[in-house]
PABA-752731 format. One record per residue: residue in three letters; residue number from 0; x, y, z of N, C-alpha, C in turn. Coordinates in steps of 0.02 Angstrom, whole numbers, plus 50000, padded with zeros to 5 digits. Example, Ala and Ser with C-alpha at 12.3 -4.5 7.8 and 13.67 -1.06 7.14 Angstrom:
ALA, 0, 50660, 49716, 50390, 50615, 49775, 50390, 50660, 49835, 50390 .
SER, 1, 50642, 49888, 50354, 50684, 49947, 50357, 50645, 50002, 50394 .
//
This chain:
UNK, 0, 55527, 56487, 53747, 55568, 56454, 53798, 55630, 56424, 53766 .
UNK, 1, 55687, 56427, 53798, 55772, 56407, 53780, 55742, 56366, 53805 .
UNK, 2, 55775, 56294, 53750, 55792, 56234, 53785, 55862, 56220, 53791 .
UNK, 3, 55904, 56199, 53849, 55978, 56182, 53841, 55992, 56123, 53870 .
UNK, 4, 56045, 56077, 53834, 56082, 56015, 53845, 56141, 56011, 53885 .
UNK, 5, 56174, 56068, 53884, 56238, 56084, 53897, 56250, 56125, 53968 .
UNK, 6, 56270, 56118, 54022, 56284, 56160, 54086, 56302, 56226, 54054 .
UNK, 7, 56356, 56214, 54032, 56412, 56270, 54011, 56393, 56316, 53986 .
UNK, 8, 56356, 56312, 53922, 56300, 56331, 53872, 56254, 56394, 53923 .
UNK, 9, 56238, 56347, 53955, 56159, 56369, 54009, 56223, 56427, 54059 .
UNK, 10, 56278, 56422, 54104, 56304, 56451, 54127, 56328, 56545, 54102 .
UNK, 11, 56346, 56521, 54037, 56349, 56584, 53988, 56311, 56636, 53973 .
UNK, 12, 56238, 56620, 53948, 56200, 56641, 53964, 56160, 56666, 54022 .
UNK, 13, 56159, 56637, 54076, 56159, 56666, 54143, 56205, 56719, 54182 .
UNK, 14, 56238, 56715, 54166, 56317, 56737, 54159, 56293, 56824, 54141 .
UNK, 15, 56274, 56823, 54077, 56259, 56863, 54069, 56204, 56931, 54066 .
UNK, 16, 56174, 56851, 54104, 56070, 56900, 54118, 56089, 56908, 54206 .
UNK, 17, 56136, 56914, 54224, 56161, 56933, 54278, 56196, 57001, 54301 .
UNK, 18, 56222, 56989, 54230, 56274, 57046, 54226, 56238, 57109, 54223 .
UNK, 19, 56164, 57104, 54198, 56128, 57148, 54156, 56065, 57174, 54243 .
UNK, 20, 56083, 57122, 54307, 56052, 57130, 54347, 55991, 57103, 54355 .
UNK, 21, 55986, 57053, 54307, 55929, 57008, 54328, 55924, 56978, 54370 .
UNK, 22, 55872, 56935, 54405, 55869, 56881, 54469, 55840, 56808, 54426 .
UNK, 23, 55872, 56786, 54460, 55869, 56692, 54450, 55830, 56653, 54491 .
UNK, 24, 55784, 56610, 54455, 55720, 56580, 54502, 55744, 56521, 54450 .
UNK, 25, 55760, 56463, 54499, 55766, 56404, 54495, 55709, 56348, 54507 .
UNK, 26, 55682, 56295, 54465, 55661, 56241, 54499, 55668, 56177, 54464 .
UNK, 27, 55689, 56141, 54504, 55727, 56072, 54485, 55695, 56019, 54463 .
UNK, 28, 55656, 55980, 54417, 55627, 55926, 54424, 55645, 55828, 54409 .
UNK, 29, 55589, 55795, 54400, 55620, 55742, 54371, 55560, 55731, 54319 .
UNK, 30, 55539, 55773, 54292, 55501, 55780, 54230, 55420, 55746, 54297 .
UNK, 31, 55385, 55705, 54224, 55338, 55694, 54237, 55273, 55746, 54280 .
UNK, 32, 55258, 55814, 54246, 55257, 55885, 54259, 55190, 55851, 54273 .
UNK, 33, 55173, 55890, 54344, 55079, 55912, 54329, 55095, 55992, 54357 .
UNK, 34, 55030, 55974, 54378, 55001, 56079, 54389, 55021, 56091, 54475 .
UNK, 35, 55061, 56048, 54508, 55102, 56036, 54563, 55177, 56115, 54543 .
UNK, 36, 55192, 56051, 54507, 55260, 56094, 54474, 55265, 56151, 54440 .
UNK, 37, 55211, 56178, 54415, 55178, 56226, 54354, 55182, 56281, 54421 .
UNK, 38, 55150, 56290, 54469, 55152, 56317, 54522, 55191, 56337, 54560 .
UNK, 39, 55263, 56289, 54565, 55331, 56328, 54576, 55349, 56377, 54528 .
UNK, 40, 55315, 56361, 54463, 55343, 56399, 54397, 55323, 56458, 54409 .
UNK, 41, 55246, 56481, 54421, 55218, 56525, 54437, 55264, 56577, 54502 .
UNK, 42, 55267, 56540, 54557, 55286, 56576, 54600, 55350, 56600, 54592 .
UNK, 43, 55400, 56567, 54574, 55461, 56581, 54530, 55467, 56646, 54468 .
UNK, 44, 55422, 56645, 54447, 55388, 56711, 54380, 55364, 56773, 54445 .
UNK, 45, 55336, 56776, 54487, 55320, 56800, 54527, 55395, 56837, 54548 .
UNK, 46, 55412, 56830, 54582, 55480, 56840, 54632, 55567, 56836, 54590 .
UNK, 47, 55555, 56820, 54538, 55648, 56838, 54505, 55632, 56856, 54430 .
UNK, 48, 55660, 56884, 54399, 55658, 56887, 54313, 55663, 56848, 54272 .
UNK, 49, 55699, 56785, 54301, 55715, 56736, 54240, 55721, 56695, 54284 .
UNK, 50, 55657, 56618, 54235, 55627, 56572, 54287, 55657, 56517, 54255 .
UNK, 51, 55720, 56462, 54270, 55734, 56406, 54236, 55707, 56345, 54264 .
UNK, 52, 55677, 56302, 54233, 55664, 56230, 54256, 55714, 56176, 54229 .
UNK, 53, 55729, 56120, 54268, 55783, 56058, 54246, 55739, 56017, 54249 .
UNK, 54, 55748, 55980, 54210, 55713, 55907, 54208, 55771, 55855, 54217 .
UNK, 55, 55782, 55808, 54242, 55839, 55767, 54263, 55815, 55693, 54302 .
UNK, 56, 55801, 55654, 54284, 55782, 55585, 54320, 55863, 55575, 54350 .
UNK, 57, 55856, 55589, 54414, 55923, 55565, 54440, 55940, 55498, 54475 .
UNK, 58, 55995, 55466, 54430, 56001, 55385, 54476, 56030, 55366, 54530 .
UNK, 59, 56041, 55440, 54540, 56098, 55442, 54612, 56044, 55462, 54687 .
UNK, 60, 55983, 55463, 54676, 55938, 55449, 54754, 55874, 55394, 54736 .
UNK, 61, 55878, 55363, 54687, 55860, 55311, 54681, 55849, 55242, 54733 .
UNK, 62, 55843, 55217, 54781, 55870, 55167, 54815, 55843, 55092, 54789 .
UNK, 63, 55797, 55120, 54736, 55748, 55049, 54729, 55758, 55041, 54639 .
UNK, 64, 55785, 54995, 54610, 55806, 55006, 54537, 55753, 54988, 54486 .
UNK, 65, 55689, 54960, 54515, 55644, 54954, 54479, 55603, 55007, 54491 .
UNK, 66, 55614, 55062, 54552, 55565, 55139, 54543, 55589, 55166, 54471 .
UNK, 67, 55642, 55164, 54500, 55684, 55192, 54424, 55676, 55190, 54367 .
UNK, 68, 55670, 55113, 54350, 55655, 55098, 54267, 55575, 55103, 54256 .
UNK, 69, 55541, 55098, 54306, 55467, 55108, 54312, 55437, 55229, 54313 .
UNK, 70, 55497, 55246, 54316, 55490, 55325, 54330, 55444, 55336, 54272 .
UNK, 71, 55374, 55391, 54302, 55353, 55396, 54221, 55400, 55461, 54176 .
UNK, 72, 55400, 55454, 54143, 55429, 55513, 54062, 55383, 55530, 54033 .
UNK, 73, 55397, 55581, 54041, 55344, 55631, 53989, 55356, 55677, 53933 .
UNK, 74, 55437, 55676, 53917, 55465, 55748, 53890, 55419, 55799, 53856 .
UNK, 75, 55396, 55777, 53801, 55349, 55819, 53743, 55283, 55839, 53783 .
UNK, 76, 55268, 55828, 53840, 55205, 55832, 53871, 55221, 55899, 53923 .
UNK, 77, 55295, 55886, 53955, 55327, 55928, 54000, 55350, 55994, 53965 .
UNK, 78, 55388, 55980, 53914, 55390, 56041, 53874, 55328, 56094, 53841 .
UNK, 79, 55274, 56060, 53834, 55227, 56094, 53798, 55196, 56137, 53886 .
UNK, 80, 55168, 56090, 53940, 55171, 56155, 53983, 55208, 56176, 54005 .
UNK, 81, 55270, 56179, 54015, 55312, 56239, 54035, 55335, 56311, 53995 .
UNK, 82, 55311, 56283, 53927, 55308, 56323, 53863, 55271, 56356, 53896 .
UNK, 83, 55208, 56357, 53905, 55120, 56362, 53895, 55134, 56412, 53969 .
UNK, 84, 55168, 56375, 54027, 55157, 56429, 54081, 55197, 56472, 54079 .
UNK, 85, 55243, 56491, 54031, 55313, 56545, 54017, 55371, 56542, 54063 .
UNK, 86, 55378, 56468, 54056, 55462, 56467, 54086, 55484, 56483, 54041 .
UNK, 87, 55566, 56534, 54064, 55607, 56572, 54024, 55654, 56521, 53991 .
UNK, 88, 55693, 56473, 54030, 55725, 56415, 54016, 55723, 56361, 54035 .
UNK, 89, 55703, 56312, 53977, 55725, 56234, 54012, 55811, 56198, 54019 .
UNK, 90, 55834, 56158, 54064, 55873, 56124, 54074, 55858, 56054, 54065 .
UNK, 91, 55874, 56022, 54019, 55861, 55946, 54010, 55923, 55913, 53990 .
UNK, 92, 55989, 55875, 54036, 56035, 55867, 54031, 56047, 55790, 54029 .
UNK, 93, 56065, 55760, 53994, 56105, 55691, 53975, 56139, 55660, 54055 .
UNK, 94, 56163, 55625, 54072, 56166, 55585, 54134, 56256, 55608, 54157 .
UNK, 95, 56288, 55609, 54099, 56355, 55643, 54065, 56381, 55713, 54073 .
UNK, 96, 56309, 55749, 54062, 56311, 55820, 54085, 56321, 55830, 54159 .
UNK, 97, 56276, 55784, 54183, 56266, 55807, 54245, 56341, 55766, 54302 .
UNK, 98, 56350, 55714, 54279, 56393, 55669, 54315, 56466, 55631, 54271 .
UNK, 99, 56482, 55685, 54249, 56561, 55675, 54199, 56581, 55611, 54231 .
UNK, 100, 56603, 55610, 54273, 56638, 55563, 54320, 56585, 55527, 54388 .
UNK, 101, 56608, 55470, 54416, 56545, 55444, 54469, 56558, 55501, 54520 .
UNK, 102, 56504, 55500, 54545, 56501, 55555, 54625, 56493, 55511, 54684 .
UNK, 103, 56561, 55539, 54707, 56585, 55487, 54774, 56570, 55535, 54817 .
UNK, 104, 56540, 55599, 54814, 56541, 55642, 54887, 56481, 55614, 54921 .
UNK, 105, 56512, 55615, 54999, 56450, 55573, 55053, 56423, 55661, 55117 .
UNK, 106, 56361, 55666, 55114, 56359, 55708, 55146, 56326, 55708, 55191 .
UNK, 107, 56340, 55759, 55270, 56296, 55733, 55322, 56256, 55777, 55336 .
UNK, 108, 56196, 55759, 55315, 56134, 55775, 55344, 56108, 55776, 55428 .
UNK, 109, 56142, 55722, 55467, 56131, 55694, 55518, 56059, 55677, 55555 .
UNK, 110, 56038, 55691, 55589, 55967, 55641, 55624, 55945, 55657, 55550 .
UNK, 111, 55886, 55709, 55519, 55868, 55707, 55474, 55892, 55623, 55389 .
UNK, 112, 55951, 55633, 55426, 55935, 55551, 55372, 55944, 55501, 55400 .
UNK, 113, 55901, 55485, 55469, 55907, 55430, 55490, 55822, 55409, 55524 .
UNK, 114, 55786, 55476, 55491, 55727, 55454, 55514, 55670, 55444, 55456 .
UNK, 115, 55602, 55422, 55467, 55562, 55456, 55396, 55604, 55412, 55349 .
UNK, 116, 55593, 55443, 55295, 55624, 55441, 55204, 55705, 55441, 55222 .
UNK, 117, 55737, 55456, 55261, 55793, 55445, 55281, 55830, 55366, 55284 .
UNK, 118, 55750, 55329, 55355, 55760, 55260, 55356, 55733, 55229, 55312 .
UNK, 119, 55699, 55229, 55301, 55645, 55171, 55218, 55700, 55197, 55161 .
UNK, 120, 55727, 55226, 55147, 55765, 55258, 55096, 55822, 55260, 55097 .
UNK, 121, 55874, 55210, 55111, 55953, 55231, 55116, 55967, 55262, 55066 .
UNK, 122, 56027, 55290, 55053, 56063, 55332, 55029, 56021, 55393, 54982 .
UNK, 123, 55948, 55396, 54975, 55912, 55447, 54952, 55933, 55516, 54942 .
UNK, 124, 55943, 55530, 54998, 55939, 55604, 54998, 56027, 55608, 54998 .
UNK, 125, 56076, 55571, 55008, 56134, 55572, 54999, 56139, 55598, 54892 .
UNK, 126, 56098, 55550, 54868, 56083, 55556, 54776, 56036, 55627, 54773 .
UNK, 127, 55978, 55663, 54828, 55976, 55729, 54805, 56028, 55775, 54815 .
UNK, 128, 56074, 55771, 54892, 56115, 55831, 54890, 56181, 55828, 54820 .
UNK, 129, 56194, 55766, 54811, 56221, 55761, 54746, 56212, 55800, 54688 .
UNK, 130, 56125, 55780, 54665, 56114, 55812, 54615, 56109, 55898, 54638 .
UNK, 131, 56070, 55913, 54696, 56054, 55980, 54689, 56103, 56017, 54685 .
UNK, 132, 56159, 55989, 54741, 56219, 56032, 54729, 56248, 56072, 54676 .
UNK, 133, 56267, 56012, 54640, 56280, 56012, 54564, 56232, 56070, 54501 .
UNK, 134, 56176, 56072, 54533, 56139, 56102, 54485, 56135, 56166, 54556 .
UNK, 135, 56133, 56188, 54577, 56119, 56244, 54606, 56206, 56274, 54600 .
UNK, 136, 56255, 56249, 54589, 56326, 56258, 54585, 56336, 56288, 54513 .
UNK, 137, 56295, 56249, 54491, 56306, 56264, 54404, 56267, 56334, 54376 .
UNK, 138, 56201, 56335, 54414, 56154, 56385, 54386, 56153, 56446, 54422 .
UNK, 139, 56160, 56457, 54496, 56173, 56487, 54524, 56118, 56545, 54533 .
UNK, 140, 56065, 56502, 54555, 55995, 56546, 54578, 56020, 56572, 54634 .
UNK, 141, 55973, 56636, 54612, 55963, 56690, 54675, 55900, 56647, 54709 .
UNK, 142, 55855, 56598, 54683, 55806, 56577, 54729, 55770, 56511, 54692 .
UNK, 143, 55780, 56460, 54736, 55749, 56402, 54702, 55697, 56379, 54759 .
UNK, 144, 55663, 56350, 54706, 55595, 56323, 54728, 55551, 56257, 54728 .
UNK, 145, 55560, 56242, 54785, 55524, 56161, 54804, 55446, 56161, 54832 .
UNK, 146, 55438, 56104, 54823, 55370, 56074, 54859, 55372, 56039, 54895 .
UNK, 147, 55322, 56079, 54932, 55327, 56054, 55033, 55287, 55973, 55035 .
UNK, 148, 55272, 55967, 54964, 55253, 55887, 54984, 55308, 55846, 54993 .
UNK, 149, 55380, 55860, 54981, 55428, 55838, 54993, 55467, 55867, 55050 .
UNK, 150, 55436, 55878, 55136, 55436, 55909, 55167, 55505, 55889, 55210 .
UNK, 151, 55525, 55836, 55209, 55602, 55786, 55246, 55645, 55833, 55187 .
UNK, 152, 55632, 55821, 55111, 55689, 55853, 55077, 55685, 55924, 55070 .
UNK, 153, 55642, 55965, 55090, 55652, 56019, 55084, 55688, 56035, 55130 .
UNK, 154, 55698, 56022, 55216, 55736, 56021, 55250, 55832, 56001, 55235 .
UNK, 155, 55828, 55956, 55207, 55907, 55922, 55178, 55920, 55967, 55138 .
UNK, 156, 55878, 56007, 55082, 55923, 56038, 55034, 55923, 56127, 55064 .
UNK, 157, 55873, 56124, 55129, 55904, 56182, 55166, 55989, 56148, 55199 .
UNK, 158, 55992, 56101, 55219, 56033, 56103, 55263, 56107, 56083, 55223 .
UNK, 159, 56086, 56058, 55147, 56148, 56079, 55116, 56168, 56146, 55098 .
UNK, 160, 56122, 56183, 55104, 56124, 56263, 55045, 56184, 56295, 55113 .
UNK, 161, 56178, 56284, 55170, 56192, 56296, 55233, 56276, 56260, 55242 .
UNK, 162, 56286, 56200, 55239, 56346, 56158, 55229, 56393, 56188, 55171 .
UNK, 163, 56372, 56200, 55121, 56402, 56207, 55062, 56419, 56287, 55047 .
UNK, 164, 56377, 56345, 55116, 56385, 56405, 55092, 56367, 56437, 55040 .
UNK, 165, 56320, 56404, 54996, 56259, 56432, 54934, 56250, 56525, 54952 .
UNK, 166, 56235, 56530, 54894, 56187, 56578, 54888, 56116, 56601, 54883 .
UNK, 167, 56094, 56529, 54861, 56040, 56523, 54848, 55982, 56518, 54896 .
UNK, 168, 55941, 56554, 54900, 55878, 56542, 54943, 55829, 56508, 54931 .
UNK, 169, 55812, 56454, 54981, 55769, 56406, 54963, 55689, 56420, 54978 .
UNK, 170, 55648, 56421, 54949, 55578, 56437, 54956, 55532, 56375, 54949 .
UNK, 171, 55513, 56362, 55006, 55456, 56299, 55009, 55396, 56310, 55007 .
UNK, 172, 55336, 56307, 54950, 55294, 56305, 54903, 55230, 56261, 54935 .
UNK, 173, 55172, 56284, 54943, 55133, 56235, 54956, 55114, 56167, 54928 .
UNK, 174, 55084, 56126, 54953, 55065, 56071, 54900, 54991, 56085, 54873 .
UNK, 175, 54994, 56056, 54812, 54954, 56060, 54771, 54915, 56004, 54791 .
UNK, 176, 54835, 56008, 54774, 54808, 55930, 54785, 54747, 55914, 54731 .
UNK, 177, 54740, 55866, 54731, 54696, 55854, 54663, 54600, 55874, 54715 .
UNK, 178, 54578, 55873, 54667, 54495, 55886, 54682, 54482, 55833, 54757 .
UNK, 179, 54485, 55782, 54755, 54500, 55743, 54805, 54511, 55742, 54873 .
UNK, 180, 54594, 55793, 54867, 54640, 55812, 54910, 54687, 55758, 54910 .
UNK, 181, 54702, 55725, 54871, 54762, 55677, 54848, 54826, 55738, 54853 .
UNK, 182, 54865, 55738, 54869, 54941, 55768, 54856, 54961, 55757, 54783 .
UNK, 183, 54962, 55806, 54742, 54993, 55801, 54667, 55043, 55749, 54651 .
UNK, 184, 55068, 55734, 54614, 55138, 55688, 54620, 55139, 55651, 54536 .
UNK, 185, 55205, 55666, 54533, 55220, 55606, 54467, 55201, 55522, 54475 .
UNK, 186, 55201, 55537, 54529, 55165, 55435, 54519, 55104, 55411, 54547 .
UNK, 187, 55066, 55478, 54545, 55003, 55476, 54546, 54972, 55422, 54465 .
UNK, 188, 55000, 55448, 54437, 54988, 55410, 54345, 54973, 55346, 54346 .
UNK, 189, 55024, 55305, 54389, 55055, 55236, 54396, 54982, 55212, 54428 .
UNK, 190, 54937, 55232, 54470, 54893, 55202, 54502, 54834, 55185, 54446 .
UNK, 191, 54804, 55124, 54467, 54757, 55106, 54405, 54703, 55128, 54436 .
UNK, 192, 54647, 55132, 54419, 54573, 55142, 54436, 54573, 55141, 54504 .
UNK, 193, 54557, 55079, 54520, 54543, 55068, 54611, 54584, 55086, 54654 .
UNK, 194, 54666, 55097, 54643, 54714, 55129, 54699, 54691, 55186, 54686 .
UNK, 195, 54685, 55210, 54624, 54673, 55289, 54631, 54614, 55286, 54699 .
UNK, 196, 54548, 55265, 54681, 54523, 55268, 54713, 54507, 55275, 54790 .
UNK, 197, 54550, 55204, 54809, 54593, 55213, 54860, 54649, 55250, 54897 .
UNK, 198, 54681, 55291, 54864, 54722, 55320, 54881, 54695, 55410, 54903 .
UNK, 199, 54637, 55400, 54869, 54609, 55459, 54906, 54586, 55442, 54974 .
UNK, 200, 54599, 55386, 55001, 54584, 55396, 55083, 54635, 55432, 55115 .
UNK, 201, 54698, 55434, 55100, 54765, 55464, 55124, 54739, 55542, 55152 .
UNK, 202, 54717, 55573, 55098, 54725, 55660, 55139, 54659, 55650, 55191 .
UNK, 203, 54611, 55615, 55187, 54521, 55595, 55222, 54566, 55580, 55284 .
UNK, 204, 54595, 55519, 55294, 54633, 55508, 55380, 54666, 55543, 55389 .
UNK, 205, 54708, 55558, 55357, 54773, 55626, 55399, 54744, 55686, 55418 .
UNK, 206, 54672, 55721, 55383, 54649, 55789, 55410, 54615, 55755, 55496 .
UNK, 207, 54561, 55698, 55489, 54574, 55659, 55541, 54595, 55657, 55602 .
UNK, 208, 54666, 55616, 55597, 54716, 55619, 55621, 54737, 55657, 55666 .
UNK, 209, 54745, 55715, 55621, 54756, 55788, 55679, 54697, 55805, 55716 .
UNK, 210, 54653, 55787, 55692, 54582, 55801, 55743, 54602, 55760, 55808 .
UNK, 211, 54620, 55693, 55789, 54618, 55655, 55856, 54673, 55668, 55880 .
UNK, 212, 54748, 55655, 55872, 54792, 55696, 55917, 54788, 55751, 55942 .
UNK, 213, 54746, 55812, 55930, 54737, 55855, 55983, 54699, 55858, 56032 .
UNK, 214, 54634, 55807, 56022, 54596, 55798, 56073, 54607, 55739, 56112 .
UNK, 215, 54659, 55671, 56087, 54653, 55632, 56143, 54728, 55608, 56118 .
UNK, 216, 54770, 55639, 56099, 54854, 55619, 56086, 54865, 55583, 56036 .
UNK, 217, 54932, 55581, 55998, 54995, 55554, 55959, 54957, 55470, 55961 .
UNK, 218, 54970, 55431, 56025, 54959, 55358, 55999, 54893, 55349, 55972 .
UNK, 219, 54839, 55395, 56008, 54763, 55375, 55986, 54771, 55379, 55884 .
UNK, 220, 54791, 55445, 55869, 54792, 55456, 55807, 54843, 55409, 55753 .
UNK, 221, 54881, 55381, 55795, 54942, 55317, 55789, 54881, 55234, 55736 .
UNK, 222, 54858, 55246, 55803, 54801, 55193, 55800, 54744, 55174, 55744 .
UNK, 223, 54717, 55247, 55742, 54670, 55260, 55708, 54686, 55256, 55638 .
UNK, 224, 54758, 55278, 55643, 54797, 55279, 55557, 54805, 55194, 55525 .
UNK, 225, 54813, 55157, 55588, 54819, 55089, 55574, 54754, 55058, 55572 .
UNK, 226, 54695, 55088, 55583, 54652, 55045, 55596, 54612, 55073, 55513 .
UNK, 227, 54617, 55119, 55493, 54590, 55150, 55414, 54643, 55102, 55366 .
UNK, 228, 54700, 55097, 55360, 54738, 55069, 55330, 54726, 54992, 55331 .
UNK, 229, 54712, 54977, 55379, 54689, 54884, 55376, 54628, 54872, 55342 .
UNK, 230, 54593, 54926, 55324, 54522, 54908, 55298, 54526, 54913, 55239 .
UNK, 231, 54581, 54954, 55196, 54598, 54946, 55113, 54638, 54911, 55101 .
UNK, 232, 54605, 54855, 55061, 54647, 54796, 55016, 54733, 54823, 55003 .
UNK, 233, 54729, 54856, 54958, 54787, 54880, 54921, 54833, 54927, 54959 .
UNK, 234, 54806, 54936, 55034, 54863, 55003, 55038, 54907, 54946, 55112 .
UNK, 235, 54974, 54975, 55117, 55023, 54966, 55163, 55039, 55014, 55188 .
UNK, 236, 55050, 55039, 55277, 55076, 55085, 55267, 55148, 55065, 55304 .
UNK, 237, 55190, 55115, 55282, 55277, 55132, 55300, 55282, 55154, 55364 .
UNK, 238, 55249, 55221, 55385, 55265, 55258, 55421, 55221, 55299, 55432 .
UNK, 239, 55194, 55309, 55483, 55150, 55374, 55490, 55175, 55410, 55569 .
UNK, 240, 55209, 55478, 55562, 55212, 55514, 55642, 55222, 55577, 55636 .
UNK, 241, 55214, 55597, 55699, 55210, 55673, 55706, 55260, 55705, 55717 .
UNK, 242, 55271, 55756, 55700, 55368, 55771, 55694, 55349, 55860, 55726 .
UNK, 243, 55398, 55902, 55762, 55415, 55959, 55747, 55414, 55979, 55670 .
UNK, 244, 55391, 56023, 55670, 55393, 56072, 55601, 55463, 56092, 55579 .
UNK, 245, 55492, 56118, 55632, 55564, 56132, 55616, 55603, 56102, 55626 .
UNK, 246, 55616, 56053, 55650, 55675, 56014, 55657, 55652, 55937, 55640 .
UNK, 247, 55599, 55915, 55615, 55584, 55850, 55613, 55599, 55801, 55656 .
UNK, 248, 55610, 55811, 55728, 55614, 55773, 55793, 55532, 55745, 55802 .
UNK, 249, 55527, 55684, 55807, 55462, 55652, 55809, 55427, 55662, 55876 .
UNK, 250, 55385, 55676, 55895, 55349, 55679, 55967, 55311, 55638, 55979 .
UNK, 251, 55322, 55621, 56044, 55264, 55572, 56062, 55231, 55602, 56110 .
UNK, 252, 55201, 55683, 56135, 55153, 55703, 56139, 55142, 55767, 56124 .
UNK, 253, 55088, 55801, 56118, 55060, 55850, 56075, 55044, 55905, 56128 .
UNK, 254, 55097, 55978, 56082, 55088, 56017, 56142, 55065, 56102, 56091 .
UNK, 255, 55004, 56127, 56116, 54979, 56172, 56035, 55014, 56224, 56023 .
UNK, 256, 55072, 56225, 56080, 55101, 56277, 56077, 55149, 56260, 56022 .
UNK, 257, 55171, 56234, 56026, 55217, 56186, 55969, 55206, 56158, 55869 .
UNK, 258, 55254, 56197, 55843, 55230, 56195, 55769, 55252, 56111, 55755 .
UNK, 259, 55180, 56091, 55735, 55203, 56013, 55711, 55171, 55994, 55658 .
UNK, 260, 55186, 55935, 55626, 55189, 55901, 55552, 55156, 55842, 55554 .
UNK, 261, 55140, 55811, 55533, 55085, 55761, 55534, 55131, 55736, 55454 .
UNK, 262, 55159, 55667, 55459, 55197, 55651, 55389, 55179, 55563, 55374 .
UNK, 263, 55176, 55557, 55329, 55133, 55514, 55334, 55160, 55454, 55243 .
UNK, 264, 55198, 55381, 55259, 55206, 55355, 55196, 55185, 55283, 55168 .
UNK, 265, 55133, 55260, 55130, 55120, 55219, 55107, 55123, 55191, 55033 .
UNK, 266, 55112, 55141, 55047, 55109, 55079, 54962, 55036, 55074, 54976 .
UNK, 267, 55006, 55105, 54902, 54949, 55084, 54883, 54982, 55051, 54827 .
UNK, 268, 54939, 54974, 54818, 54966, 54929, 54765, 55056, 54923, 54753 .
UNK, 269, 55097, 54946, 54721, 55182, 54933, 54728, 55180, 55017, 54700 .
UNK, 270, 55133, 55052, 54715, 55166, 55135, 54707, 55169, 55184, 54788 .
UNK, 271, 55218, 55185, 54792, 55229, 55223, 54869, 55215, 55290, 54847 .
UNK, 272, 55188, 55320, 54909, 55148, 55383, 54898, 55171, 55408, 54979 .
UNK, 273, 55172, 55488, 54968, 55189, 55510, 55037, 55158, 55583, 55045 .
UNK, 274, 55148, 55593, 55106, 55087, 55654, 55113, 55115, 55683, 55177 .
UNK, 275, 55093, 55752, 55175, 55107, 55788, 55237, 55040, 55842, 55277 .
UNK, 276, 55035, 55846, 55318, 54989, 55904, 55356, 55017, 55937, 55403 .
UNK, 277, 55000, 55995, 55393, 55012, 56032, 55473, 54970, 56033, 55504 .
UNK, 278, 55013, 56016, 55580, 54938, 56005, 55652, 54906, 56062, 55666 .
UNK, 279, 54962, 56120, 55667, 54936, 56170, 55712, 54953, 56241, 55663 .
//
């Protein structure tokens, strides 16, 4: 596996495994790798010739400055499996690389960032289309690849690829889940013993959940989400509702004809955690 520091560097070389008619499989991270991310890698190896991963803690969708300094790092841990699963190239770029100058571009997403992770999250996803831009501008995949546990941003960085006139095709990846059915995640780590513990109630109510909104509606399953959540010490929740699949318009009633999302965000202990299901 190439490791590179440098855009330009990384551009050149692409540049030229292009020329030669290769395909480009992109996936973006912020390090802290499990077998979540290993799995874009996979599917990425699958579908283009040459599979690059970025590692990049970005401070530009940050909204909370102690998530930030609290992010876990892993480098030497991240490198050894991406080695191990045969990514072709890593991207691991300096803050400099990526942002020469501050980034003042404001972009509109519209309803999508005003609902969900939109509202609990100002300017969030304003700091992903930033970064992705930038790195899908620079690298210039024929196909990059996300996880649908990030199911609000997989939508935004469709609807930049779309704004911006990309080339790139975006492919949304199942989620991975631990033995449990916890949702994979870098800040899964952060939880000590008993949130862990706790935090496996999350996927237990949301499969739930959809049981009861189809048999007795949206507020019953509303309810029920609040009434599991009051009974664990450690958890808060943010937000829990049912959205269209495709357009993330929230419903307040349930119709089976209709593809919908079940999205769902809490604080167990001071680590926010966020989960998704499909209803139907």
């Amino acid at each position: 596996m190439l490791v590179f520091n440098k855009i330009k560097e990384l551009e050149e070389l692409i540049s030229l495994e292009k020329q030669k008619g290769r395909t480009i499989g992109f996936v973006p991270t912020m390090g802290a790798l499990h077998l979540g991310h290993i799995s874009l890698i996979e599917t990425s190896k699958k579908q283009t010739d040459i599979t690059i991963c970025s590692i990049f803690v970005n401070p530009n969708q940050f909204n909370n400055s102690s998530d930030l300094l609290h992010y876990p790092r892993t480098p030497e841990n991240d490198i050894k499996l991406l080695d191990e699963a045969g990514c072709t190239i890593l991207y691991m770029p300096e803050i400099k690389d990526v942002y020469p100058e501050k980034d003042v571009r404001v972009f509109n997403f519209g309803f999508l960032d005003s609902i969900l992770e939109g509202a609990h999250r100002p300017g969030h996803f304003n700091g992903v289309g930033q970064v992705v831009s930038i790195l899908l501008d620079g690298i210039k995949p024929n196909k990059a690849f996300f996880g649908s546990k990030d199911y609000q941003q997989v939508l935004v960085v469709k609807s930049l690829v779309k704004q911006l006139g990309l080339l790139t095709e975006i492919i949304a990846c199942p989620i991975l889940r631990e033995s449990d059915g916890l949702a994979m995640s870098s800040r899964n780590v952060r939880l000590n013993e008993q949130e862990r513990l706790e935090a496996a109630a999350i996927p237990e109510m949301m499969k739930l959940g959809n049981q009861i909104l189809k048999l007795y509606g949206i507020a019953e399953a509303k309810k029920y989400i609040l009434s599991v959540v009051a009974t664990i010490p450690n958890m808060k929740l943010e937000y829990y509702e049912v959205c269209d699949a495709e357009t993330l318009g929230i419903l307040t009633e349930f119709s089976p004809k209709q593809k919908a999302v079940s999205l769902i965000a809490v604080f167990v202990g001071n680590i926010r955690l966020i989960d998704n299901w499909m209803v139907n």
